[in-house]
C-alpha positions in Angstrom: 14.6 27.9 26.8 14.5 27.3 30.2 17.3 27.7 32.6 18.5 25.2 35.2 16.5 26.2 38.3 13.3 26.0 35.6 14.2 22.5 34.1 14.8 20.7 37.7 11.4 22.2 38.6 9.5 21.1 35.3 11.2 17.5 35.8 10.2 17.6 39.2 6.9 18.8 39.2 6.2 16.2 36.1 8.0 13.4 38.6 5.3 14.5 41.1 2.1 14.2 38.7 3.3 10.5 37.9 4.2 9.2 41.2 1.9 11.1 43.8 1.5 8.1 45.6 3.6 4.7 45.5 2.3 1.8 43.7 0.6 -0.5 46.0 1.7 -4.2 46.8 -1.1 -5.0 48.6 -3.9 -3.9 45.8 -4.5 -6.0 42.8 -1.7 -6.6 40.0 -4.2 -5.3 37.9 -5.0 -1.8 39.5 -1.2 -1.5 39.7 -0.6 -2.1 35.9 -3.8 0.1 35.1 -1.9 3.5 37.5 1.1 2.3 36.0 0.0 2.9 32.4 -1.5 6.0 33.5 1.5 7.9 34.7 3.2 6.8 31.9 0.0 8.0 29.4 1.0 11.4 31.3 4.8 11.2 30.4 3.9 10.5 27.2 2.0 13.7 27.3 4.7 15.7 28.5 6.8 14.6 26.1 5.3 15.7 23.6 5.1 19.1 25.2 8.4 19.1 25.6 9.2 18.0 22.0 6.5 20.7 20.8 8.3 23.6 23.2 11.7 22.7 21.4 10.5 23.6 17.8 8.7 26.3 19.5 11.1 29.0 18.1 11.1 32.1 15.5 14.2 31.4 13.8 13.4 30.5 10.2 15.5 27.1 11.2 12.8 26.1 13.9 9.8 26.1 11.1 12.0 24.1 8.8 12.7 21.3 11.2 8.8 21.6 12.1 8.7 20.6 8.4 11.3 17.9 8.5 9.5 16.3 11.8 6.4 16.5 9.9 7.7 14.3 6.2 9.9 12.2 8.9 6.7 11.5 11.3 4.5 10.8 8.2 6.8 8.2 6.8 7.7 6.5 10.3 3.7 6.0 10.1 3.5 4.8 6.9 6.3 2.2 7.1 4.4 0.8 10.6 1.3 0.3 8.4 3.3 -0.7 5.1 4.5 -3.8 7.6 0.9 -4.4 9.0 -0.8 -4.4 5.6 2.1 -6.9 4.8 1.7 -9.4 7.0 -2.1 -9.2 6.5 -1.4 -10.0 3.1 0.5 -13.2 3.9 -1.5 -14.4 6.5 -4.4 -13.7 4.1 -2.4 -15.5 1.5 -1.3 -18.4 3.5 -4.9 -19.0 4.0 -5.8 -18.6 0.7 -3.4 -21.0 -0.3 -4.6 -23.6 2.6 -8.1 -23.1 1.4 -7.1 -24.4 -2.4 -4.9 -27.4 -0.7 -8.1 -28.4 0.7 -10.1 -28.3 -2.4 -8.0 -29.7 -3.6 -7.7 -32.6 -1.4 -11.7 -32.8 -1.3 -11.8 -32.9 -5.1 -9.4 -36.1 -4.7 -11.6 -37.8 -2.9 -14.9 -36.8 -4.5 -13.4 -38.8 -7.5 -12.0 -41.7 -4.9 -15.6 -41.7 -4.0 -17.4 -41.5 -7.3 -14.7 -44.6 -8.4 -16.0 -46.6 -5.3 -20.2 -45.7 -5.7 -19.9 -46.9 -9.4 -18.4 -49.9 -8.5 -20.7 -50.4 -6.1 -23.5 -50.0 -8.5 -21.9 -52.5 -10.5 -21.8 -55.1 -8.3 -25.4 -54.0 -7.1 -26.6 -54.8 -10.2 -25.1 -58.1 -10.5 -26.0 -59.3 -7.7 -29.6 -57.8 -8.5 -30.0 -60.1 -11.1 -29.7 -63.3 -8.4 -32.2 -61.3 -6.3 -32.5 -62.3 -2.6 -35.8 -64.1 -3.8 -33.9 -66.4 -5.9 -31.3 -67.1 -2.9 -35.0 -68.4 -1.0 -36.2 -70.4 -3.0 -33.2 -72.4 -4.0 -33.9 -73.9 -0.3 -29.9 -73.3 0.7 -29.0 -74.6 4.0 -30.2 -71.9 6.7 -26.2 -71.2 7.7 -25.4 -70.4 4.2 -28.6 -68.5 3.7 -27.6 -66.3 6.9 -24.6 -66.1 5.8 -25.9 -64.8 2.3 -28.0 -62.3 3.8 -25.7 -61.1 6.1 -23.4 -60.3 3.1 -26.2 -58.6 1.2 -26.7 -56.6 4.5 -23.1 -55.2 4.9 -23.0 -54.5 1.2 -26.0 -52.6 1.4 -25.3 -50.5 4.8 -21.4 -49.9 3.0 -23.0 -48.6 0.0 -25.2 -46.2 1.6 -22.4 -45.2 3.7 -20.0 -44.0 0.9 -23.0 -42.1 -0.8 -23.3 -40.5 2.9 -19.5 -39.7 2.5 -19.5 -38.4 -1.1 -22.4 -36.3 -0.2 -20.8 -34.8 2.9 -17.5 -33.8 0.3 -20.1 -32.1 -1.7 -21.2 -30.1 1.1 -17.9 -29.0 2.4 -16.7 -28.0 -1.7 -19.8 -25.7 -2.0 -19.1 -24.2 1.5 -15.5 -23.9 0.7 -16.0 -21.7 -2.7 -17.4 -18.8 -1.5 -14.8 -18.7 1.4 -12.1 -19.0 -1.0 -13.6 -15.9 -3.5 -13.8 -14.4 -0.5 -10.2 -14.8 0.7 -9.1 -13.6 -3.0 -11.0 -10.9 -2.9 -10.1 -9.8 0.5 -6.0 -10.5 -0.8 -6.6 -7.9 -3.9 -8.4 -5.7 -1.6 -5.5 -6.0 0.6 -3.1 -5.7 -2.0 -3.8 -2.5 -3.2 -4.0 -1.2 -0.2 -0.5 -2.0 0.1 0.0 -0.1 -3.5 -1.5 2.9 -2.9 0.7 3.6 0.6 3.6 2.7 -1.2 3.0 5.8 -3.5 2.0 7.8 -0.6 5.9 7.0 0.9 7.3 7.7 -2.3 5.8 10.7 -2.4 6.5 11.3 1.6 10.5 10.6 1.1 10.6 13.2 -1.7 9.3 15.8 0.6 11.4 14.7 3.1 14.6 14.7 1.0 13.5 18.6 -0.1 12.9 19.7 3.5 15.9 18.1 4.4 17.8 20.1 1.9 16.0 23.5 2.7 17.4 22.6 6.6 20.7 22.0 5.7 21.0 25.3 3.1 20.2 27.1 6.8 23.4 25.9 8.2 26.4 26.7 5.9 29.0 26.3 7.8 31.0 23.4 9.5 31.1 25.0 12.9 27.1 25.5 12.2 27.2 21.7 11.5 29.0 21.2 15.0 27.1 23.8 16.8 24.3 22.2 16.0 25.2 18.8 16.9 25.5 20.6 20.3 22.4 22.0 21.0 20.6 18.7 19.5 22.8 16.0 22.5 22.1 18.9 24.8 18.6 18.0 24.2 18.5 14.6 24.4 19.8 15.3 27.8 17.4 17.2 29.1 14.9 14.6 27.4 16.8 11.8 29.8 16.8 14.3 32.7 12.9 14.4 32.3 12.4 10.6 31.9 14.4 9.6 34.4 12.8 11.9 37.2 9.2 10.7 35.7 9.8 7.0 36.2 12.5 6.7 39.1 9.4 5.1 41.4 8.0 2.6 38.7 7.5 -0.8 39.8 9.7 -3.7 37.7 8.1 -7.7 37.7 9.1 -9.4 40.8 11.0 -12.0 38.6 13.0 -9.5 36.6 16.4 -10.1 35.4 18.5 -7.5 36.3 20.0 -5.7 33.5 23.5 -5.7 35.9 23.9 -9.0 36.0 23.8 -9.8 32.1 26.8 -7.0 31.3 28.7 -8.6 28.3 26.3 -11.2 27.5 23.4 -9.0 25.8 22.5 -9.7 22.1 23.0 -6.7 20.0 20.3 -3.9 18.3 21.0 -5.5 14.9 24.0 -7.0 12.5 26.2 -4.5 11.7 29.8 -2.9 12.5 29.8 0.5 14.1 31.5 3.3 11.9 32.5 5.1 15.0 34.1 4.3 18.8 32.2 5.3 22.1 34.3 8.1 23.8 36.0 9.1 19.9 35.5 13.0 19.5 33.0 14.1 17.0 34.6 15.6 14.1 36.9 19.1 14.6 34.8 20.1 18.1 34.6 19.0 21.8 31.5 16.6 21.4 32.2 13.2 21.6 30.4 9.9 21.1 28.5 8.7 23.5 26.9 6.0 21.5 27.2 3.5 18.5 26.3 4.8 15.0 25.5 1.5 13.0 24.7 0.8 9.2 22.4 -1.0 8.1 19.8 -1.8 5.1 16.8 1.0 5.3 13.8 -1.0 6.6 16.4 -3.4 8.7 14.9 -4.4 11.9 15.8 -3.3 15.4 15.6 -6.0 18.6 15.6 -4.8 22.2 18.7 -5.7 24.1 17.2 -6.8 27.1 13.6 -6.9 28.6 12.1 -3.2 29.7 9.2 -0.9 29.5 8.9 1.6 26.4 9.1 5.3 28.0 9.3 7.3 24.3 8.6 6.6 21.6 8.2 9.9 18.6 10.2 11.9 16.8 12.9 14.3 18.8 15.1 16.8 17.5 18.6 16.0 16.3 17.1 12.3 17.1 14.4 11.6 14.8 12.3 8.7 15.3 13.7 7.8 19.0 12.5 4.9 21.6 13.9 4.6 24.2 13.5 1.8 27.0 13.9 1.6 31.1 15.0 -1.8 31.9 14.6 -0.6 35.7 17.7 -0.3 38.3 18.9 3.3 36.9 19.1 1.7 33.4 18.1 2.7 29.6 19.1 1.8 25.9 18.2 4.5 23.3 17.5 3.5 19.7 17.6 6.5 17.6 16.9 7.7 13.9 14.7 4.5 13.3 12.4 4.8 10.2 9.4 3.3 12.0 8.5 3.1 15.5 6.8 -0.7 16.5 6.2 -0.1 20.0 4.3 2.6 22.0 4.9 4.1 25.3 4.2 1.4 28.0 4.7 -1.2 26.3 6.3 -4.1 27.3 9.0 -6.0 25.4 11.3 -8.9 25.9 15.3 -9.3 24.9 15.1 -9.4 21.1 11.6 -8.2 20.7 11.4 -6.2 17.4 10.9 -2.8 18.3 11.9 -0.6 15.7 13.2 -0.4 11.9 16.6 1.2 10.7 15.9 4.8 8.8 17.7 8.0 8.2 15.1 10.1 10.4 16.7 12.9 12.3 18.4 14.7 9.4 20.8 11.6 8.5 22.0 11.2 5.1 22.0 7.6 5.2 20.2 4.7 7.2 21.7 3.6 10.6 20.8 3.2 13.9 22.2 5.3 16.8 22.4 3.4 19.9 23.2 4.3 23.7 22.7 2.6 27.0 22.5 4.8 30.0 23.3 4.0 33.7 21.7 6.4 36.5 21.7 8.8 33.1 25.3 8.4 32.2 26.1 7.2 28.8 28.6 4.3 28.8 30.5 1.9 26.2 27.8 -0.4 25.2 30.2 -2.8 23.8 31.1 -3.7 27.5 27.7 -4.7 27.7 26.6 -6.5 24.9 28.3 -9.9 23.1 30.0 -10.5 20.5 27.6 -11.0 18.4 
């Protein structure tokens, strides 16, 4: 563990890497985005150093929670591609089911068509029996014979134009077959795709639950419990300390909405009433909360509360699967024990961009959401910042 003197320097030399020299307002927006995602490549990099250095230890507790991270990481992966495979399989279903809607239609008009042509045959062969011949040499008047032939003119061109028509629908069915065996067989490849990493998660959760168990035997005692809760925020802190050196230079759009200016009116993480108060002590010991710990289903999903840039996002101890966003002006939200992790570092997200899905990562025994905002690295009550709801 480092001591003070060594953490100011590491968060120091770290801020130096990433901001060496001031983005540039005069060079492209591109070039600036391009360092921008750079430096914050490198924090990402440093992070997980630092994560890495904090399990680093030859307690027996250390290689358990090495184990933990590991089951806890794994699933937060497999829930991310669980949700991509399933919305490949709608989309892949929604076009499945638009292919068979136009079949469908074509087939409606192939028989429209085939109803017409026969008709038209019909009335071909009628008139055929007249003939055009006969029409001569009855000797009509030369207006009504114009006329006559005009009408046997339009009939004719009409005809051949539905045949046109009904052959064109015949085209477009046989293209449309293969595509839709195509689609289904792309939606059952799909499919069990989606099958097999659900038993890979079921599997995944059942290691998790026994290395969770095997971590918690180490810690018998309820002032282990509290002591532990200790060293974990004291963590987190140093995690903040770190961040917020690394990105105190970092350039925010010129048409940004301060975060300062919406205090009270921001639309909260998800549904849900908190089961504890900011500022409430923490059990029997001197902790105390400096965030919102909400329920929620397991899979629930977890919006942004205001627009920002994505500075973590991985497991941390005591924090599980954490993200945690700069919204610029001194300020952060933290979004803690999620089960999956939607966003990467650097990435940009809006006020109720998804961002995350409810878990029990961390250690938790059941699924909520931990939730904190931060200004200039203090915690403070974020029900004075966001709505009602």
């Amino acid at each position: 563990m480092r001591n003070p003197l060594q953490r100011k320097l590491f968060a120091i030399t770290l801020g130096c890497l990433l901001l060496a020299a001031p983005l540039s307002r005069s060079g492209a927006q591109a070039d600036e985005e391009t360092e921008t995602r750079a430096r914050l490549e490198q924090l990402k990099l440093a992070m997980t150093r630092l994560s890495s250095e904090l399990q680093d230890d030859k307690r027996e507790r250390g290689s358990l929670r090495a184990a933990l991270r590991k089951s806890e990481v794994a699933i937060g992966k497999l829930q991310t591609d669980i949700q991509k495979t399933r919305q490949k399989l709608q989309w892949t279903k929604n076009q499945l089911a638009k292919l068979h809607r136009q079949r469908e239609e074509l087939l409606i008009a192939r028989g429209e068509q085939q109803e017409l042509i026969s008709r038209e045959i019909q009335t071909a062969y009628q008139m055929g029996r007249q003939g055009q011949l006969k029409i001569l040499l009855n000797q009509e008047q030369p207006n009504t014979l114009a006329r006559a032939l005009a009408y046997y003119d339009y009939f004719y061109q009409a005809r051949s134009a539905h045949i046109e028509q009904y052959l064109s629908v015949l085209e477009r069915i046989n293209v449309l077959e293969p595509e839709i065996a195509s689609t289904a067989e792309q939606l059952q490849t799909t499919q069990s795709t989606l099958d097999r990493q659900r038993q890979k998660l079921v599997i995944g959760k059942r290691q998790r639950e026994q290395d969770l168990a095997n971590l918690n035997a180490t810690i018998k005692t309820k002032d282990g419990r509290l002591q532990q809760m200790a060293s974990d925020q004291r963590e987190l802190e140093r995690l903040l300390e770190v961040i917020e050196e690394a990105i105190a230079a970092l350039q925010t759009p010129e048409d940004y909405q301060s975060f300062a200016t919406l205090k009270g009116q921001m639309p909260w993480p998800l549904r849900g009433k908190p089961r504890n108060r900011y500022g409430k002590k923490r059990g029997a010991g001197t902790l105390r909360w400096q965030g919102l710990m909400i329920p929620a289903k397991e899979g629930s999903t977890v919006s942004a509360i205001h627009h920002g840039r994505v500075v973590f996002a991985d497991w941390f101890r005591g924090s599980g699967l954490l993200l945690i966003i700069d919204h610029g002006d001194g300020y952060m939200s933290l979004y803690a024990h999620n089960q999956a992790l939607l966003r990467d570092v650097g990435e940009w997200v809006s006020a109720g961009a998804e961002i995350s899905t409810v878990g029990n990562s961390g250690g938790q025994q059941q699924a909520a959401l931990y939730f904190e905002i931060r200004d200039q690295g203090k915690p403070t009550d974020p029900t004075q910042w966001l709505g009602r709801g």
